[in-house]
Structure formats: structure tokens, C-alpha cells
C-alpha positions as CSV (number, residue, x, y, z in Angstrom):
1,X,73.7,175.3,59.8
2,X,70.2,174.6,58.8
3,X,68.2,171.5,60.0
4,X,66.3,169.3,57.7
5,X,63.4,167.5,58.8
6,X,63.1,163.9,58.5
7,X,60.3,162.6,56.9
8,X,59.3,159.4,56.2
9,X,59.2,157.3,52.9
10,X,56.4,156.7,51.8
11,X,56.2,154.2,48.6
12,X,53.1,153.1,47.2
13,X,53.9,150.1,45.9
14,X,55.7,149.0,49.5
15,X,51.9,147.6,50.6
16,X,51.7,143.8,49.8
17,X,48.9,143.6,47.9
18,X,46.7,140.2,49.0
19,X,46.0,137.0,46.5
20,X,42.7,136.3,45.7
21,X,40.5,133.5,47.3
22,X,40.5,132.1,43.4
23,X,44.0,132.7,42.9
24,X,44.6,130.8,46.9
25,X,42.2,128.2,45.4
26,X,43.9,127.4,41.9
27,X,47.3,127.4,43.9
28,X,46.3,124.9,46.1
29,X,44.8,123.2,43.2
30,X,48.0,122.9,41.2
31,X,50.1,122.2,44.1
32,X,48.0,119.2,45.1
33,X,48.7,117.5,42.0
34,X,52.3,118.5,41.1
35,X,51.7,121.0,38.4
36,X,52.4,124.6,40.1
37,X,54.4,127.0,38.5
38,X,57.8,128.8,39.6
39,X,56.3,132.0,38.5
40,X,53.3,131.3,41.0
41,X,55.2,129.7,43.4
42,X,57.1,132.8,43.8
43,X,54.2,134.9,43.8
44,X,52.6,133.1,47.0
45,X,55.4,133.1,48.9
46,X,56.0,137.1,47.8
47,X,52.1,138.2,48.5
48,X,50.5,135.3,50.0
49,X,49.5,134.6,53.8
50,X,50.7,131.5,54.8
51,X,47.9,131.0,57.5
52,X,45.3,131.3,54.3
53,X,47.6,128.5,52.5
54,X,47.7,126.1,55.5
55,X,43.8,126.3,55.9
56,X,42.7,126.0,52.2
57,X,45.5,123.0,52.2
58,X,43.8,121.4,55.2
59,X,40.2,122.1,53.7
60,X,40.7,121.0,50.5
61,X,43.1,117.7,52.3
62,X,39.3,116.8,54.1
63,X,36.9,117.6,50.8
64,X,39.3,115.6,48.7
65,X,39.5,112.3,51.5
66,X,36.1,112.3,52.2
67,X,35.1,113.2,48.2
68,X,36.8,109.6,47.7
69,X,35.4,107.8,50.5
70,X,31.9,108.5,49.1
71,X,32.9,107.5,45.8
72,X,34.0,104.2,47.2
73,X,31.5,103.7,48.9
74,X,29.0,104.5,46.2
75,X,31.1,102.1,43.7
76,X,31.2,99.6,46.5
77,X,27.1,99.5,47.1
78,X,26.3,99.6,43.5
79,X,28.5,96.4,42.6
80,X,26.9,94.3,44.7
């Protein structure tokens, strides 16, 4: 009886291959105002990090919030 070594499986295609910081961006983007895709939706829960969701989410939550207090404020100044 002969004795076969076991060696390992090695798949090429098993490593998750990252998004992009512009494909991060546009999804964060199109979630923000309603208009994501299920196709890309599946594809950043399938490759994506969620810690590089959460803190593009927050950053773009702060730009956006302070983006419109500025233009308030602006508007606000120049009306009276």
C-alpha cells in the first residue's frame, strides 16, 4: 500500500481581489443617494473591506454636512 502525499490546493482565483479607491468612492456615491446597483452591491459585499466602506461613509457623511453648512451660510450672508 503506497502513500500519497497531501498537498495543498492551490487556486488562483481563491485570492479576493481588492476594489478600487474609485470604485469604494462611486459606491459610496450611489449608495448615498439611493441609486446603487444589485450587481455592485454584490460585488462590495463579495471583494470589498467593510472597514474601507465605513470610513469613506463617515468621510464623505462630514464633507457632505459641512459642504452644506457653507453653502448656507454663503446663501445666508449674501441675502442680506
Amino acid at each position: 500500500m503506497t502513500q500519497e502525499k497531501h498537498v495543498p490546493h492551490t487556486d488562483n482565483n481563491t485570492k479576493k481581489e481588492q476594489l478600487t479607491f474609485i470604485q469604494v468612492m462611486l459606491s459610496i456615491l450611489a449608495s448615498a443617494f439611493g441609486v446603487q446597483t444589485s450587481q455592485n452591491r454584490k460585488r462590495d459585499f463579495a471583494k470589498g473591506n467593510p472597514l474601507h466602506f465605513v470610513i469613506s461613509g463617515i468621510l464623505f457623511t462630514i464633507i457632505f454636512v459641512v459642504g452644506m453648512i457653507m453653502l448656507v451660510n454663503t446663501i445666508l450672508t449674501n441675502a442680506t
